[in-house]
VEXVEXVO-793666 format. One record per residue: x, y, z of N, C-alpha, C in turn; residue in one letter. Coordinates in Angstrom, 2 decimals. Example, Ala and Ser with C-alpha at 12.3 -4.5 7.8 and 13.67 -1.06 7.14 Angstrom:
<pases>
pase n_u:13.19, n_v:-5.69, n_w:7.80, ca_u:12.30, ca_v:-4.50, ca_w:7.80, c_u:13.20, c_v:-3.30, c_w:7.80, r:A
pase n_u:12.85, n_v:-2.25, n_w:7.08, ca_u:13.67, ca_v:-1.06, ca_w:7.14, c_u:12.90, c_v:0.03, c_w:7.87, r:S
</pases>
This chain:
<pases>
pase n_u:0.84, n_v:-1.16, n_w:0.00, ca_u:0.00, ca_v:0.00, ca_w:0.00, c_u:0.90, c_v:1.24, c_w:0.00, r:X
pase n_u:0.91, n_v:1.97, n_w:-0.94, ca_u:1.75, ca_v:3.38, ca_w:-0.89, c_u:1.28, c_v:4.13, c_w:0.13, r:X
pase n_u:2.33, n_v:4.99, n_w:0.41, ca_u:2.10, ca_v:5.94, ca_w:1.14, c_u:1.84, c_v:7.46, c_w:1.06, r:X
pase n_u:1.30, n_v:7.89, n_w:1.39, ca_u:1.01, ca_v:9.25, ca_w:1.22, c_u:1.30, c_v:10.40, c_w:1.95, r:X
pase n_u:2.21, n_v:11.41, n_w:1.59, ca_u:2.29, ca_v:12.42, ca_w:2.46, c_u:1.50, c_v:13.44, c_w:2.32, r:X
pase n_u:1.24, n_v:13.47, n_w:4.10, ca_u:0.11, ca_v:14.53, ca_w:4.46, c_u:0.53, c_v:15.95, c_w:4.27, r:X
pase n_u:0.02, n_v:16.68, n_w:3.38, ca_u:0.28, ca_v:18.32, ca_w:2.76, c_u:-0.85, c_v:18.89, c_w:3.78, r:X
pase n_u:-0.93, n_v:19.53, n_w:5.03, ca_u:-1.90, ca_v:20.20, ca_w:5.63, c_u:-1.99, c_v:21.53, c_w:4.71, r:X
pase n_u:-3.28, n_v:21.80, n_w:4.53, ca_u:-3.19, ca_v:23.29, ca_w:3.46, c_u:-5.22, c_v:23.74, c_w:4.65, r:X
pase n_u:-5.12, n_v:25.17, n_w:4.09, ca_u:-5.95, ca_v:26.04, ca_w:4.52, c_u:-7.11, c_v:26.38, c_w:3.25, r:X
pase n_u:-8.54, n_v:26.30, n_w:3.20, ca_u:-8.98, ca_v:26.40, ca_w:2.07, c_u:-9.88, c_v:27.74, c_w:2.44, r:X
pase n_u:-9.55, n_v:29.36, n_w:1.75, ca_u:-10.53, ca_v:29.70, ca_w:2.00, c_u:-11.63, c_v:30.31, c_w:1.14, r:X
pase n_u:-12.52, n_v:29.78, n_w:2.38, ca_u:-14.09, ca_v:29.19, ca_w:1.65, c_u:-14.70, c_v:30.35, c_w:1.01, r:X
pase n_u:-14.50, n_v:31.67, n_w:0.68, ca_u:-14.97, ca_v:32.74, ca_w:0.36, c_u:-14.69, c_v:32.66, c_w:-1.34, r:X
pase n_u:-12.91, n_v:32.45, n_w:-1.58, ca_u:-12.49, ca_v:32.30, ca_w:-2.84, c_u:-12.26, c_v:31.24, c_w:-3.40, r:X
pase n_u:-11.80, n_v:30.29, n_w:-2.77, ca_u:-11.72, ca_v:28.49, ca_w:-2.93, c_u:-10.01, c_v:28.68, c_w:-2.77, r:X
pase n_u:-9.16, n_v:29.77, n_w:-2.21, ca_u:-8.29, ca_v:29.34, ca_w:-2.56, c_u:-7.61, c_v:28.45, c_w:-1.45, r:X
pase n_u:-6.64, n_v:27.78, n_w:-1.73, ca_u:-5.47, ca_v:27.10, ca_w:-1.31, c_u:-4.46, c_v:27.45, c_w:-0.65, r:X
pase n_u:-4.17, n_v:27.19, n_w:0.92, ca_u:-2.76, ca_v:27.97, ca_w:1.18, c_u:-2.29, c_v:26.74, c_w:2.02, r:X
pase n_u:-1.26, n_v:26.97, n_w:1.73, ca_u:-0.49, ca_v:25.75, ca_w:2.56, c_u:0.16, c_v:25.86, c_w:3.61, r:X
pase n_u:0.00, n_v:25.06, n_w:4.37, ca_u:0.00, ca_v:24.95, ca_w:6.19, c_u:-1.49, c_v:25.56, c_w:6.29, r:X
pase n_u:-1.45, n_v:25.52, n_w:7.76, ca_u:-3.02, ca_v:25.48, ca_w:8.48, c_u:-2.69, c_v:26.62, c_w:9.14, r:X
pase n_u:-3.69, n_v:27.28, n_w:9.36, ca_u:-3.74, ca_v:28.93, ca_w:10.67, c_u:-4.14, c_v:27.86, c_w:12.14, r:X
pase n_u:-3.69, n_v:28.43, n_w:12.79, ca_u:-4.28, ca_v:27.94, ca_w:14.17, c_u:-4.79, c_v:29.56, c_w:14.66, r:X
pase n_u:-6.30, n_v:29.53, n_w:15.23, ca_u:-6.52, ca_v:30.35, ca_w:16.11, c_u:-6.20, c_v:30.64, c_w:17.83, r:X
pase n_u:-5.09, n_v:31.25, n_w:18.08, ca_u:-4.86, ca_v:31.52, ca_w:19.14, c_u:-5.16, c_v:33.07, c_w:19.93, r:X
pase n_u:-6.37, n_v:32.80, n_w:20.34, ca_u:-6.79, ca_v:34.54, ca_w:21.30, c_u:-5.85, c_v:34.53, c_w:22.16, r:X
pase n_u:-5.93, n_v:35.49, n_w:22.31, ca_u:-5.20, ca_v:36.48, ca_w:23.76, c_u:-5.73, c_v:36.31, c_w:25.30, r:X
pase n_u:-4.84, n_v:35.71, n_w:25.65, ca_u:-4.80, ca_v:35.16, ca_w:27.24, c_u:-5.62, c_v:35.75, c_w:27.87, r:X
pase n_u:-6.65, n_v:35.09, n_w:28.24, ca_u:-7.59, ca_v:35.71, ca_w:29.19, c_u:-7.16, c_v:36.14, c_w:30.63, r:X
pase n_u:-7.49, n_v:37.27, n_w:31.40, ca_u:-6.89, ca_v:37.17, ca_w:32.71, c_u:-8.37, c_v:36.94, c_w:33.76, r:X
pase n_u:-8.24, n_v:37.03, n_w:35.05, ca_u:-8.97, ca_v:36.97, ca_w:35.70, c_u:-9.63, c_v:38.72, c_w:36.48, r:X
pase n_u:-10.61, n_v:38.48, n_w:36.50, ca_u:-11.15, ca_v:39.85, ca_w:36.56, c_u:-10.26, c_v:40.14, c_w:38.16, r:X
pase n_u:-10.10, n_v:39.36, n_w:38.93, ca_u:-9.50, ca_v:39.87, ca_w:40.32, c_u:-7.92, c_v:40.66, c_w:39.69, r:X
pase n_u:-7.26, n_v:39.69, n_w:38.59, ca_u:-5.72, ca_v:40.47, ca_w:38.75, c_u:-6.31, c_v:41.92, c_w:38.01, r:X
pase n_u:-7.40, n_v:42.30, n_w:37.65, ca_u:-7.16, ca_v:43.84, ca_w:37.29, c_u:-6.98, c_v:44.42, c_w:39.22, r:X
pase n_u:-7.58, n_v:44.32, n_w:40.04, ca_u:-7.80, ca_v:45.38, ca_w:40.92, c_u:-6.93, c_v:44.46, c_w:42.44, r:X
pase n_u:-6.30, n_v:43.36, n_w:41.42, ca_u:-5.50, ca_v:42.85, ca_w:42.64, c_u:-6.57, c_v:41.79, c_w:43.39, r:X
pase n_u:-6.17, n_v:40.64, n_w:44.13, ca_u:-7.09, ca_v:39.91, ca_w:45.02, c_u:-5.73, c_v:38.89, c_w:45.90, r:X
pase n_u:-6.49, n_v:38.68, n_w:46.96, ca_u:-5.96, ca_v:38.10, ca_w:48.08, c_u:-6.81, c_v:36.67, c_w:48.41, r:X
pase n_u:-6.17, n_v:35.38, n_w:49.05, ca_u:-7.05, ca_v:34.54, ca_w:49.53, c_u:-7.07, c_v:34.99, c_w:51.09, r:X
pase n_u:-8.51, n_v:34.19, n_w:51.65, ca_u:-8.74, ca_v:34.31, ca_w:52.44, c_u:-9.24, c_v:32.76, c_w:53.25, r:X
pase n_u:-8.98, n_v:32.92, n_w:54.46, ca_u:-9.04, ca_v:31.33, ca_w:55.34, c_u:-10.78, c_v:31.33, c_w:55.62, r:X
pase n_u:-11.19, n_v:30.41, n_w:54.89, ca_u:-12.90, ca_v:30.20, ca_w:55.02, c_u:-13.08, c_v:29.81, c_w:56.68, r:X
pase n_u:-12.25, n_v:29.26, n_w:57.24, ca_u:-12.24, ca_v:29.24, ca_w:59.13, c_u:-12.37, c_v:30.36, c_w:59.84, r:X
pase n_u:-11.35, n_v:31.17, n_w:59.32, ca_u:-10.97, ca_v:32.39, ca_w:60.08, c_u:-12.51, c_v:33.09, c_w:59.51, r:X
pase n_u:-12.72, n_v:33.39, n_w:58.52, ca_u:-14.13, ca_v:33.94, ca_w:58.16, c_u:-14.83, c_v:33.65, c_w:59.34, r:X
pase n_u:-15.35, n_v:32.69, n_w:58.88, ca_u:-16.27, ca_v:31.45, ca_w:60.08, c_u:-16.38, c_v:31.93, c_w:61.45, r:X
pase n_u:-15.20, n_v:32.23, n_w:62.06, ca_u:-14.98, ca_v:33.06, ca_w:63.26, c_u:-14.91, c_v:34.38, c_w:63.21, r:X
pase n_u:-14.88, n_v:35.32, n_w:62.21, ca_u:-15.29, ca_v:36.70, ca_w:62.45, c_u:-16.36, c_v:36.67, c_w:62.34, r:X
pase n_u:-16.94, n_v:35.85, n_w:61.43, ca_u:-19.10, ca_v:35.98, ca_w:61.16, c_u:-19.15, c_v:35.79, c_w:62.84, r:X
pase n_u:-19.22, n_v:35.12, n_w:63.43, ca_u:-19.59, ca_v:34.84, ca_w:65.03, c_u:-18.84, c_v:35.29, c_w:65.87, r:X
pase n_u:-17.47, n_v:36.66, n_w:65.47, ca_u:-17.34, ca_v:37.15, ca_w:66.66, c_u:-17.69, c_v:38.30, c_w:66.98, r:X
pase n_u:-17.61, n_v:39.54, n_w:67.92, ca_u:-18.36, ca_v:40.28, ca_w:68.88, c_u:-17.88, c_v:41.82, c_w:67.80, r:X
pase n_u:-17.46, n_v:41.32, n_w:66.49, ca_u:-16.69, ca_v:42.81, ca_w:65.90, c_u:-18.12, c_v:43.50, c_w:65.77, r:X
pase n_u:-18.14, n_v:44.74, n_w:66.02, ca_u:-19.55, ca_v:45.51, ca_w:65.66, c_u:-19.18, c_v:45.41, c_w:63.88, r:X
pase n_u:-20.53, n_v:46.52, n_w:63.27, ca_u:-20.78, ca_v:46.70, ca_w:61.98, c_u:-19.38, c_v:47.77, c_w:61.49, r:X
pase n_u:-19.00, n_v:48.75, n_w:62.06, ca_u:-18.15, ca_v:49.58, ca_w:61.93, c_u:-16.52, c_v:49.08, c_w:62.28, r:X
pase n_u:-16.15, n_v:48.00, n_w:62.83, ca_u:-15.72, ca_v:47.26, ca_w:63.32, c_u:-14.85, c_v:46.23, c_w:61.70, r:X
pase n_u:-15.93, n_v:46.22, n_w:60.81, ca_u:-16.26, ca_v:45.06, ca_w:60.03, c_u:-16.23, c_v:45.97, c_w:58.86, r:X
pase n_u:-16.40, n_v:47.21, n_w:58.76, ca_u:-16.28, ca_v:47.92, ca_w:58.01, c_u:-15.01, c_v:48.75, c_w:57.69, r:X
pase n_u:-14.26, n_v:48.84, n_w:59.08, ca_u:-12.85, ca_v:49.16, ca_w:59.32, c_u:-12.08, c_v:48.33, c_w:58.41, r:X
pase n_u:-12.33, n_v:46.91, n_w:58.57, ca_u:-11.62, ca_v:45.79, ca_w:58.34, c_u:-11.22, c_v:45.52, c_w:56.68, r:X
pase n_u:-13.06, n_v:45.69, n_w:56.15, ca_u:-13.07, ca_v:45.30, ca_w:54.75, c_u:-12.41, c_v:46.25, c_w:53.85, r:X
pase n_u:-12.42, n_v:47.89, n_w:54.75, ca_u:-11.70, ca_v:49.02, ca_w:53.86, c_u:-9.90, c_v:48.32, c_w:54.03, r:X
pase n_u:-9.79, n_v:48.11, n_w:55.02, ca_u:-8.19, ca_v:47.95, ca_w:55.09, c_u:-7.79, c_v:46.79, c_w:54.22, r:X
pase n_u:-8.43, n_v:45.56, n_w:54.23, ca_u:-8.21, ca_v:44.62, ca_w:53.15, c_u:-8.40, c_v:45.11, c_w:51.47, r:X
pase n_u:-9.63, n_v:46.07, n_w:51.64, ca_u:-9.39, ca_v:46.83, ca_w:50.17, c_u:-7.93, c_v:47.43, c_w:49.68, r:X
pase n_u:-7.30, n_v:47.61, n_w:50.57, ca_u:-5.95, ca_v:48.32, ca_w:50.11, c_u:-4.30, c_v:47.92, c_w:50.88, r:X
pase n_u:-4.96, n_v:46.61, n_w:50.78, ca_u:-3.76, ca_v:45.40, ca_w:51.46, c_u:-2.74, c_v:45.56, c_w:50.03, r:X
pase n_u:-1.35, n_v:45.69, n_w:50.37, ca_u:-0.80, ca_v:45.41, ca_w:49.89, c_u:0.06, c_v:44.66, c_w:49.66, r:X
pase n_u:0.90, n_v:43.92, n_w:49.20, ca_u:1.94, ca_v:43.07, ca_w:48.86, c_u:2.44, c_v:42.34, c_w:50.27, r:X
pase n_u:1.93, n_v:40.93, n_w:50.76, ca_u:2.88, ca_v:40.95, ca_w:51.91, c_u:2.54, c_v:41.35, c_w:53.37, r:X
pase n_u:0.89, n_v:41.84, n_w:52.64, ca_u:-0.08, ca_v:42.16, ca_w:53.83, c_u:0.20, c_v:43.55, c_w:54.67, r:X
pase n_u:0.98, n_v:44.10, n_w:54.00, ca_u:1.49, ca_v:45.67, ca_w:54.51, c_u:-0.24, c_v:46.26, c_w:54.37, r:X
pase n_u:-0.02, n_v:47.09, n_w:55.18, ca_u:-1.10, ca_v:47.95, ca_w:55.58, c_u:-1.14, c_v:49.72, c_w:55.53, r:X
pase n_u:-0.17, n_v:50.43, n_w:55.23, ca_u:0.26, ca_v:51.83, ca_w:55.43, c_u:-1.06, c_v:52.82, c_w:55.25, r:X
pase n_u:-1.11, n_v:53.25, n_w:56.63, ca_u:-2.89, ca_v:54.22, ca_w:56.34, c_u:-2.66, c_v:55.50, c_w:57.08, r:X
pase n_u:-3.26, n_v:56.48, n_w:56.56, ca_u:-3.67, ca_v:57.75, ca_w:57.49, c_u:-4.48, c_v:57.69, c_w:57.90, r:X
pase n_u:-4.85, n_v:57.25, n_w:58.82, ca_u:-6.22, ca_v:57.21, ca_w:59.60, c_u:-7.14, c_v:57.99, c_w:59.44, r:X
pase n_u:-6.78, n_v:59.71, n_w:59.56, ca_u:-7.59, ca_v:60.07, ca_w:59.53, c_u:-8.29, c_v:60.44, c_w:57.91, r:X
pase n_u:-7.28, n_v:59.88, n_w:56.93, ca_u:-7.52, ca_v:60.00, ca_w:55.52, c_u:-9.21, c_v:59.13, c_w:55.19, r:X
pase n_u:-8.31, n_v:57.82, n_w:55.91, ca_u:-9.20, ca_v:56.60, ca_w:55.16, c_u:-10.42, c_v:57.02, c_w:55.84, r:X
pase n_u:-10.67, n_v:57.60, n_w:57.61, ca_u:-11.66, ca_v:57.39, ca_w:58.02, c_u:-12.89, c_v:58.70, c_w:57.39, r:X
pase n_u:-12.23, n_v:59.72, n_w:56.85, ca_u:-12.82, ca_v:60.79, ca_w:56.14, c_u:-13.42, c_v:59.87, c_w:54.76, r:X
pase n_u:-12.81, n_v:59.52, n_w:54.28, ca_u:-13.43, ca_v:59.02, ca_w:52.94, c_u:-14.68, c_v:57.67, c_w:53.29, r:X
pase n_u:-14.53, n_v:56.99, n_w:54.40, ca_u:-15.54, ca_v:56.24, ca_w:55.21, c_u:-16.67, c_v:57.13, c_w:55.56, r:X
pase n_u:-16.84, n_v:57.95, n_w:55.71, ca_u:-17.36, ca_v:58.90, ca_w:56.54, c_u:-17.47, c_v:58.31, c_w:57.81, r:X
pase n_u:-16.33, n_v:58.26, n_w:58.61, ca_u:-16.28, ca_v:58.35, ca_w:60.12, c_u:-15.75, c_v:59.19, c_w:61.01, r:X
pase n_u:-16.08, n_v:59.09, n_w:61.92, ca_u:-15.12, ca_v:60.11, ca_w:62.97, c_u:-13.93, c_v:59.64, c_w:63.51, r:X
pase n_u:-12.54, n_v:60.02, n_w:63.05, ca_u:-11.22, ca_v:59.67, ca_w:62.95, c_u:-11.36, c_v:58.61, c_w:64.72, r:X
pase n_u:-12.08, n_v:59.32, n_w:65.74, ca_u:-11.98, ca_v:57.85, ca_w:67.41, c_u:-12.62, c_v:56.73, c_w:66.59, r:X
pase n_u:-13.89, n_v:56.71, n_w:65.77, ca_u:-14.58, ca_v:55.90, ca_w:66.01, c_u:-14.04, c_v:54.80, c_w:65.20, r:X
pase n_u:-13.01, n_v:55.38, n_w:63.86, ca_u:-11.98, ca_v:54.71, ca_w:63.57, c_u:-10.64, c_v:54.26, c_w:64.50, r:X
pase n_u:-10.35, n_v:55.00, n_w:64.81, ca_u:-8.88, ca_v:54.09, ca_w:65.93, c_u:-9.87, c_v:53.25, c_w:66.72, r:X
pase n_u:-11.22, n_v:53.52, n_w:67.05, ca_u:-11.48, ca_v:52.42, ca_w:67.87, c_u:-11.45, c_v:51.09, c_w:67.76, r:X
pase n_u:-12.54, n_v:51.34, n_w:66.06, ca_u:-11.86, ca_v:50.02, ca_w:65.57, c_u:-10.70, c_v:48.79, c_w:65.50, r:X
pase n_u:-9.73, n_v:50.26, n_w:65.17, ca_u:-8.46, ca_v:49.21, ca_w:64.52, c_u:-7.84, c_v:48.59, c_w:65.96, r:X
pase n_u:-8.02, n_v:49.47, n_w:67.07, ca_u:-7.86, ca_v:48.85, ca_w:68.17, c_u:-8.35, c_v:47.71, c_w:68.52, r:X
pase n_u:-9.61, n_v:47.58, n_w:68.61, ca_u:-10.40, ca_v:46.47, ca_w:68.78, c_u:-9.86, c_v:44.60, c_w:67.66, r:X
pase n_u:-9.50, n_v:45.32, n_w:66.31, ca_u:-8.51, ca_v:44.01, ca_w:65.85, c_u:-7.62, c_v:43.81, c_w:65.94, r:X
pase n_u:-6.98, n_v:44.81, n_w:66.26, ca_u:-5.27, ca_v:44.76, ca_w:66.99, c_u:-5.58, c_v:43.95, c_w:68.09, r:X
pase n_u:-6.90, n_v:44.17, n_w:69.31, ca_u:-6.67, ca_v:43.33, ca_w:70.30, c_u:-7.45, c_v:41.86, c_w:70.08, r:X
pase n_u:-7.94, n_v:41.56, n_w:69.07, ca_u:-8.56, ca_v:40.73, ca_w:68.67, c_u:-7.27, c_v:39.34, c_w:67.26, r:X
pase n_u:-6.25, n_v:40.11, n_w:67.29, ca_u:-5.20, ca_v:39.83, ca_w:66.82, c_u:-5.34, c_v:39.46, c_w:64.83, r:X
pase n_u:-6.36, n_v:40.57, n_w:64.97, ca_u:-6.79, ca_v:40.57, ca_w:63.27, c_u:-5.76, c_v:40.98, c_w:62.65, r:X
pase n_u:-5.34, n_v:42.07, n_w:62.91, ca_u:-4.33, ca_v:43.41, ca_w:62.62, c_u:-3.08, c_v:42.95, c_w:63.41, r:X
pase n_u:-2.32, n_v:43.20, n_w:63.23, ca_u:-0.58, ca_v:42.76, ca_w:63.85, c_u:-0.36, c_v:44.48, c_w:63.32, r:X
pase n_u:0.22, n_v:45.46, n_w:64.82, ca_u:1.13, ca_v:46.28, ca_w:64.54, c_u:2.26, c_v:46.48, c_w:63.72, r:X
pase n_u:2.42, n_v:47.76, n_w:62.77, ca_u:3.84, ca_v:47.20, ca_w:61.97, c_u:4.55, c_v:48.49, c_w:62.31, r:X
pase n_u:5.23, n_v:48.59, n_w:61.56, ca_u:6.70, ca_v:49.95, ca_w:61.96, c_u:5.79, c_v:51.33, c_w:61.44, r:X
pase n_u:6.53, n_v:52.12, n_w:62.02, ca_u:5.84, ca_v:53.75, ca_w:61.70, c_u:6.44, c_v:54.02, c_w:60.40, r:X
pase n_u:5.88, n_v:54.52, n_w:59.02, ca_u:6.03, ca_v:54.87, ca_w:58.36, c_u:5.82, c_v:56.28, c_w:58.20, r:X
pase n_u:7.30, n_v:56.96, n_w:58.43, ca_u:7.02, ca_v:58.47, ca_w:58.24, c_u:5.93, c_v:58.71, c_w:59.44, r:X
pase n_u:5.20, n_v:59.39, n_w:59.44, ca_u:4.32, ca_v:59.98, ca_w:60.31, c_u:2.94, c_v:58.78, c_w:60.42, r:X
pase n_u:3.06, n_v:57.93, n_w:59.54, ca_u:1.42, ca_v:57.48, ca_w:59.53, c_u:2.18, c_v:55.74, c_w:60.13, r:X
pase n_u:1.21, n_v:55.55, n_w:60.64, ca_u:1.03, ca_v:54.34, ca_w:61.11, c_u:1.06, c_v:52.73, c_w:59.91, r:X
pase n_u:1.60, n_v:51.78, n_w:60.20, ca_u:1.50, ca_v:50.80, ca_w:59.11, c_u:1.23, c_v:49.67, c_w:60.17, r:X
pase n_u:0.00, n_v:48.34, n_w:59.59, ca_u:-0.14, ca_v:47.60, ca_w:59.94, c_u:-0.32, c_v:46.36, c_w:58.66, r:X
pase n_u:-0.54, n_v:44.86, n_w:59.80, ca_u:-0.60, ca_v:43.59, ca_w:58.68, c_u:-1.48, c_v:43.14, c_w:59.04, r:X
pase n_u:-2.48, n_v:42.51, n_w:58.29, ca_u:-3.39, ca_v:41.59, ca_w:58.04, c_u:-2.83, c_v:40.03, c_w:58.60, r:X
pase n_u:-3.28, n_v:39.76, n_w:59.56, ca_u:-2.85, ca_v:38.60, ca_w:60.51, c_u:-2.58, c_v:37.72, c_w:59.20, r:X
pase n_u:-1.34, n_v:36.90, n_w:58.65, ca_u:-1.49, ca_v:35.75, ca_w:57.64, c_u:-2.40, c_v:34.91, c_w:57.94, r:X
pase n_u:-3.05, n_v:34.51, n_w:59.24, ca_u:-3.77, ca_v:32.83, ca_w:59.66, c_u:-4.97, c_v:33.47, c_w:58.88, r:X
pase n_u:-5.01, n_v:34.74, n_w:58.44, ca_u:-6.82, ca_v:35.11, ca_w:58.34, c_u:-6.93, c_v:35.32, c_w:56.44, r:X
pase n_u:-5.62, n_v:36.22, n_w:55.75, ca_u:-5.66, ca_v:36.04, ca_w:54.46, c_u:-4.34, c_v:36.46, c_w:54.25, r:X
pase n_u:-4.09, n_v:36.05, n_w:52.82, ca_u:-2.82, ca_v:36.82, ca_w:52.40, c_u:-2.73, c_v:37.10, c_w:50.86, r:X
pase n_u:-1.80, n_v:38.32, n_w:51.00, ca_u:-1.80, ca_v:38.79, ca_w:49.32, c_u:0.10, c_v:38.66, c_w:49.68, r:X
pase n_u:0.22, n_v:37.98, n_w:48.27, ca_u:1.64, ca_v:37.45, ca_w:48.15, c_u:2.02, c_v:36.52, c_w:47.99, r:X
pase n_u:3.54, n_v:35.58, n_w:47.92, ca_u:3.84, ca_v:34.67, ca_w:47.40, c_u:3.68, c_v:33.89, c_w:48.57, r:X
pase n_u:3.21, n_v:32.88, n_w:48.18, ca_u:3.18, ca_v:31.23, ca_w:48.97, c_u:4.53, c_v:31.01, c_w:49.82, r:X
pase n_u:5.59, n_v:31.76, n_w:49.67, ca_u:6.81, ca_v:31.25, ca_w:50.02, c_u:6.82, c_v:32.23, c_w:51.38, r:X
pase n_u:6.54, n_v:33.75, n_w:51.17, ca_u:6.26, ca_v:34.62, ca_w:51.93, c_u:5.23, c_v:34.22, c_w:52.88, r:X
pase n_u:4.75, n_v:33.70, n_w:52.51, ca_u:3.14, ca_v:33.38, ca_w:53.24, c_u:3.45, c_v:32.76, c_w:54.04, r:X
pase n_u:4.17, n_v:31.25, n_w:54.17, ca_u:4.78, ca_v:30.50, ca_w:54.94, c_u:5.64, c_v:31.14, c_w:56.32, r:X
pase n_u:6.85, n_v:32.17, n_w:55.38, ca_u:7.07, ca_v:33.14, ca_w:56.50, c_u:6.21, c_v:33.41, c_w:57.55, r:X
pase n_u:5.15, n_v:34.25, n_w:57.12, ca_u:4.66, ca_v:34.71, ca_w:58.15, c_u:3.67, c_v:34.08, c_w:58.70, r:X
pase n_u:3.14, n_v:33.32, n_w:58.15, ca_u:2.35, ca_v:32.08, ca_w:59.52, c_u:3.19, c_v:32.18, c_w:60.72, r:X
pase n_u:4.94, n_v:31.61, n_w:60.30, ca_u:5.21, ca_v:31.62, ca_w:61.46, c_u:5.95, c_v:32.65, c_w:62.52, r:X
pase n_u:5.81, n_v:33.61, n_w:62.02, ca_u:6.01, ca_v:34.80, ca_w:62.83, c_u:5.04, c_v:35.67, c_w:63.27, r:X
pase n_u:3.72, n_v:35.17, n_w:62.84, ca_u:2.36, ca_v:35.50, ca_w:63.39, c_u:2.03, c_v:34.88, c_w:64.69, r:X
pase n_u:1.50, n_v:36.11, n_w:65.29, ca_u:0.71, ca_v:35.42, ca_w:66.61, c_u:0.09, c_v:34.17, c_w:66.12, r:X
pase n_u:-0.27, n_v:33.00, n_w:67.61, ca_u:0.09, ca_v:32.17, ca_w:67.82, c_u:-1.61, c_v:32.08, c_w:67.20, r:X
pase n_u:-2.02, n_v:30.61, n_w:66.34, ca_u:-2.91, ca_v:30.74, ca_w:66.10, c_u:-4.26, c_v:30.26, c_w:67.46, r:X
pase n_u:-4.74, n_v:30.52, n_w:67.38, ca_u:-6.18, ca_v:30.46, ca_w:68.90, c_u:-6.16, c_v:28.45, c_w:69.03, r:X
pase n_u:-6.25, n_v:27.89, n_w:67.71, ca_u:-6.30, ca_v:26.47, ca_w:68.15, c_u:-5.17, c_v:26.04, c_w:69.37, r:X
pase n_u:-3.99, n_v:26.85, n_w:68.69, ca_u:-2.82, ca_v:26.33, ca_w:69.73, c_u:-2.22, c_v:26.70, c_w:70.84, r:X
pase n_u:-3.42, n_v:28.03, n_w:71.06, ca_u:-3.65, ca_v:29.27, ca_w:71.87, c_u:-4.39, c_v:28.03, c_w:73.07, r:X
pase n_u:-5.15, n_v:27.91, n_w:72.15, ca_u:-6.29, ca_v:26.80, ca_w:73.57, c_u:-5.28, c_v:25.74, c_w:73.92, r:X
pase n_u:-4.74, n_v:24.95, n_w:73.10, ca_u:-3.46, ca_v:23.78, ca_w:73.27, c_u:-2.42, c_v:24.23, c_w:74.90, r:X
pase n_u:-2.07, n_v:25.18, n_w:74.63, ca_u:-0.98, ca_v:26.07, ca_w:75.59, c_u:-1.91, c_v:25.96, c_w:76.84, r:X
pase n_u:-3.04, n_v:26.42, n_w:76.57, ca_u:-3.73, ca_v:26.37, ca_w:77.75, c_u:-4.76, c_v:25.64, c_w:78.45, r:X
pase n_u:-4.36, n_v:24.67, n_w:78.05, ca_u:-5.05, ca_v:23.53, ca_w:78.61, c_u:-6.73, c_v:23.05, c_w:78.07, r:X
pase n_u:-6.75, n_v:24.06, n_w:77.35, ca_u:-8.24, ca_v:23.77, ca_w:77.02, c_u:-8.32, c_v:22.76, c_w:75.77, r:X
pase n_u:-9.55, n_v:22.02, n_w:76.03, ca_u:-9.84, ca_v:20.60, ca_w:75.24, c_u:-10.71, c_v:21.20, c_w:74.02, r:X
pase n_u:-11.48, n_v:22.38, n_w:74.50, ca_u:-12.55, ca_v:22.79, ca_w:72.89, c_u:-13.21, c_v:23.63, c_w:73.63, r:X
pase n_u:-14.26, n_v:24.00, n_w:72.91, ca_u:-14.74, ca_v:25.15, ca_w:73.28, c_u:-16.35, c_v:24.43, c_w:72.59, r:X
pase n_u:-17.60, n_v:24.60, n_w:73.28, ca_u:-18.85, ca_v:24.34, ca_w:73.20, c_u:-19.16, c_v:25.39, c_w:72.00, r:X
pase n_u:-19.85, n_v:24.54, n_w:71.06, ca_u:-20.24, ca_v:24.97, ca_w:69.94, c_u:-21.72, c_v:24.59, c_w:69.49, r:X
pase n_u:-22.72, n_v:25.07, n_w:69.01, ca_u:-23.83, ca_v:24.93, ca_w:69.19, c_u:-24.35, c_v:23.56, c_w:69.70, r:X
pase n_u:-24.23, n_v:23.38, n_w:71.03, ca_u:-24.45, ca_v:22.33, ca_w:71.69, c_u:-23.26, c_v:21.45, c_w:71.73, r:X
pase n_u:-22.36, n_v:21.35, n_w:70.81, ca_u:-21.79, ca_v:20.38, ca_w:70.82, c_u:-20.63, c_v:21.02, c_w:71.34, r:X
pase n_u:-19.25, n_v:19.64, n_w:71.80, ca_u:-17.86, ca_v:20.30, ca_w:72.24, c_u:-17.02, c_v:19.85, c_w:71.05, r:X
pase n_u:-16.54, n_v:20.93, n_w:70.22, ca_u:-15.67, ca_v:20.95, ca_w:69.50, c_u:-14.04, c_v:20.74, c_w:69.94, r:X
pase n_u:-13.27, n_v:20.20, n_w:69.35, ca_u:-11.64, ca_v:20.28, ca_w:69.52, c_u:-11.33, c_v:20.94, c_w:68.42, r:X
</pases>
């Protein structure tokens, strides 16, 4: 049985003509709508436990503005009284906030930048940055609460009726 070599050719169907080799259609790399405005993951646990903890609405609103403008590495650099003007809040009712996740260990204090204050987005809760970085700071993050209870003797904590570990 002879053989035949395969000539791939292009026929187009408008004129009948003939071109040899084939076009491949290749579009332009789609991206994901998050890398236009930037996006971060976040720990569906740690969620889990802010939905059910005691943060007020303003509290929660502090939070979601500061994750709006998380940067690289979980840096935080804010004028307080900038961000809380464009919130429409009253610059206390903002520090109260950030206080309240600082003591809630949402927020981790960071170095003074120039005159304005800089903070981090606890890693156990989300992170924007490399996986390698990320690792970093798990472990230079406060201690996470599971191992918080571990340290201290506690077995779980009662959860809708039930005792969780």
């Amino acid at each position: 049985m002879p053989r035949h070599k395969i000539r791939p050719a292009t026929i187009n169907l408008d004129t009948g003509e003939i071109t040899n080799g084939i076009f491949i259609y290749c579009p332009k790399k789609q991206h994901s709508s998050f890398s236009r405005g930037g996006f971060m993951v976040m720990s569906q646990e740690r969620s889990d436990m802010l939905a059910n903890s005691d943060l007020e609405k303003t509290d929660f609103r502090v939070l979601l503005k500061l994750i709006g403008i998380l940067d690289m590495d979980n840096l935080i650099a804010i004028n307080q009284s900038e961000i809380a003007a464009s919130m429409g809040l009253q610059s206390s009712n903002f520090s109260r906030s950030i206080k309240k996740l600082l003591a809630e260990e949402i927020l981790i204090e960071g170095a003074k930048l120039g005159q304005h204050k800089s903070y981090r987005l606890n890693a156990h809760y989300g992170w924007k940055g490399s996986t390698e970085n990320h690792n970093v700071a798990l472990e230079a993050d406060p201690i996470p609460l599971s191992d918080r209870m571990k340290q201290s003797g506690i077995e779980g904590v009662v959860d809708g009726g039930k005792k969780s570990k």
